[in-house]
N, C-alpha and C positions, 0 to 999 in steps of 0.2 A: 508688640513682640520684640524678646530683646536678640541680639544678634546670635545664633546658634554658636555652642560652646563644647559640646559633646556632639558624640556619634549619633544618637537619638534624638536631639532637639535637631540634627542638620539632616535627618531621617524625616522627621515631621516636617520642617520646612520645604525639603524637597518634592513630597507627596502634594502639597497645594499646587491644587488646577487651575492655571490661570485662564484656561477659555475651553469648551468641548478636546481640544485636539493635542492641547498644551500641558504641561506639567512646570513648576518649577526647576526643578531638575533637568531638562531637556537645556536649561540655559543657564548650566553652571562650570559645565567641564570648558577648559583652558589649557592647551599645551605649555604658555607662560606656567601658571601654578602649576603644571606638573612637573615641570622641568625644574624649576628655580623652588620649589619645595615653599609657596608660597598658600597659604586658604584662600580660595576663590568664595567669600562668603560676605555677604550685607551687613554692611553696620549698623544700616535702618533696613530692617527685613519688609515692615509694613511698606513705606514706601516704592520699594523694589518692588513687591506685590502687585499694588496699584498701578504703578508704571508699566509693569509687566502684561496686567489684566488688559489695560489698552491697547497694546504694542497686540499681543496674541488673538482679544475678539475683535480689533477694528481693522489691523493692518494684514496680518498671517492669515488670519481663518476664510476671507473674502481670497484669497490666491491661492488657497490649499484647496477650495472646494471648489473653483473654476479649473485650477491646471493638475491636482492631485499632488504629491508627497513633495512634503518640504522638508531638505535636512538643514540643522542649523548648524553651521559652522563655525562660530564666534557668538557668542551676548554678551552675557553683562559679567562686568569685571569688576574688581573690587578696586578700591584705589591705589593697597597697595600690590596688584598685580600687575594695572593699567601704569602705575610708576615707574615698575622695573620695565616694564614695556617699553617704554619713552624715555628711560636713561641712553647713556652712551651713543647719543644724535640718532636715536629714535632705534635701538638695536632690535625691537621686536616690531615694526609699525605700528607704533600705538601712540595717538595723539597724548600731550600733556593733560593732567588730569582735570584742569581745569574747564579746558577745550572738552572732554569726554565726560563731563559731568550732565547729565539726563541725557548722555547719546549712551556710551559702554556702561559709563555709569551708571544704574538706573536708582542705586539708594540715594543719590545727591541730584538736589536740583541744581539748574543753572544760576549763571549771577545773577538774572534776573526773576529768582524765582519759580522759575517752570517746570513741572516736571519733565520726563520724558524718559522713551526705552530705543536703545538701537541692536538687530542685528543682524548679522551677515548669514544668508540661508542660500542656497542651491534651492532651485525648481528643479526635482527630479526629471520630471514628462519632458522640461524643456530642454533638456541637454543633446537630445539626437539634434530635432531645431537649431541650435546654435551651433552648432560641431557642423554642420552639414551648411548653414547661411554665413554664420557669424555675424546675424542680424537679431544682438540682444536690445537693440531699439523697439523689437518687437512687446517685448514683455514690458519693458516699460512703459509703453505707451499708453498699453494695454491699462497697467496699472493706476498712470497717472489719471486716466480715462473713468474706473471700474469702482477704483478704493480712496475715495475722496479723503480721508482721515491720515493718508499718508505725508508724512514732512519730507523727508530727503532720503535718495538712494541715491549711491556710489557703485557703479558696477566695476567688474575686476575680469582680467582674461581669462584663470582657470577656472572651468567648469561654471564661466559665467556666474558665478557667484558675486554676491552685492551685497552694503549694505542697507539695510532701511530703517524707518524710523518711526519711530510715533511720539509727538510732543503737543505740547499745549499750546504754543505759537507756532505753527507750522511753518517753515522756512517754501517750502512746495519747490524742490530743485532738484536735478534731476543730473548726473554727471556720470564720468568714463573714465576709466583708468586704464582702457584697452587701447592698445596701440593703430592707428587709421584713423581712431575717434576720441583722443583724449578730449576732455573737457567737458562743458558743459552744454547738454542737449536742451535743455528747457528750464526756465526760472521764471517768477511773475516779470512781466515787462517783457517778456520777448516775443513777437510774431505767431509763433508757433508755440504760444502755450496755452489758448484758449480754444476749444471747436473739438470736435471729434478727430481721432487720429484711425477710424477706424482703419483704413487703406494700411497702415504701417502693419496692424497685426491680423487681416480678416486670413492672411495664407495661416498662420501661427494655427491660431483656430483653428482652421480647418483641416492642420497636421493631428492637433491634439482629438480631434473630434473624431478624423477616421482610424488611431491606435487607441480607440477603447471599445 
């Protein structure tokens, strides 16, 4: 497929499904391209696809049908959106593009190769949870526990929102941008990244279980 060019080819693009719950289109809007009048659109549309298809049936759809609606707040960027993003020491938070290649990126592999899709979503159901503990430990636990196929998430203070990932080498790491708990909760090699965590999320659960 070659990169959309009119109104109707990025019509058609956007209408492919990438998993039951998923669309293309649900992971093309960008306040970057909006603002800065840039096309948030794939160079290599197949690719995106593919990495897409991953990122929505292995990582998204296993969290959507345990905890209910997922908004997505950021995906995939194009390069030159992800660039203006990253100029002027970083003015929109967005890694260099090479660093964002099969994360925001998803039409470019990495250096080495590997595909991969990242993005940043809100668990709807979870946001009372987190507003009320401020124990987004929970969900991740959950996660690293539940959706084996996931590479790395970065969680963030508003509305608990994160990103995550789906790649071919999976990095398996787990990190914080919220303030009490910057850094890094779990990576291979640490104590606490192999066993069950059910104890961190069995309350979560059992929030999510008695609001439905």
């Amino acid at each position: 497929m070659k990169s959309p060019k009119s109104v109707k080819t990025l019509e058609e693009f956007g209408r492919i499904q990438l998993s039951p719950s998923f669309f293309m289109r649900d992971f093309l809007y960008s306040e970057i391209s909006q603002i800065e009048n840039i096309p948030n659109i794939p160079d290599y549309p197949d690719v995106a696809i593919e990495a897409g298809k991953q990122l929505c049936s292995r990582v998204l759809e296993p969290i959507q049908q345990q905890f209910g609606r997922i908004s997505i707040r950021s995906a995939y960027r194009s390069p030159l959106v992800n660039g203006k993003g990253a100029e002027n020491k970083n003015q929109y938070n967005c890694a260099r593009n090479e660093a964002n290649y099969a994360g925001h990126i998803w039409d470019y592999r990495d250096k080495d190769g590997h595909m991969g899709a990242t993005a940043c979503i809100v668990v709807n159901p979870f946001l009372p949870y987190y507003e009320q503990t401020g124990h987004w430990q929970a969900l991740a636990w959950w996660i690293h526990d539940n959706v084996p196929d996931y590479s790395s998430m970065y969680f963030f203070p508003k509305l608990a929102a994160f990103n995550i990932s789906w790649h071919e080498n999976p990095a398996k790491t787990i990190k914080s941008y919220i303030a009490g708990s910057k850094g890094i909760l779990t990576k291979p090699g640490m104590d606490n990244f192999s066993g069950s965590h059910v104890s961190e999320y069995q309350a979560l659960l059992d929030v999510i279980k008695g609001n439905r």
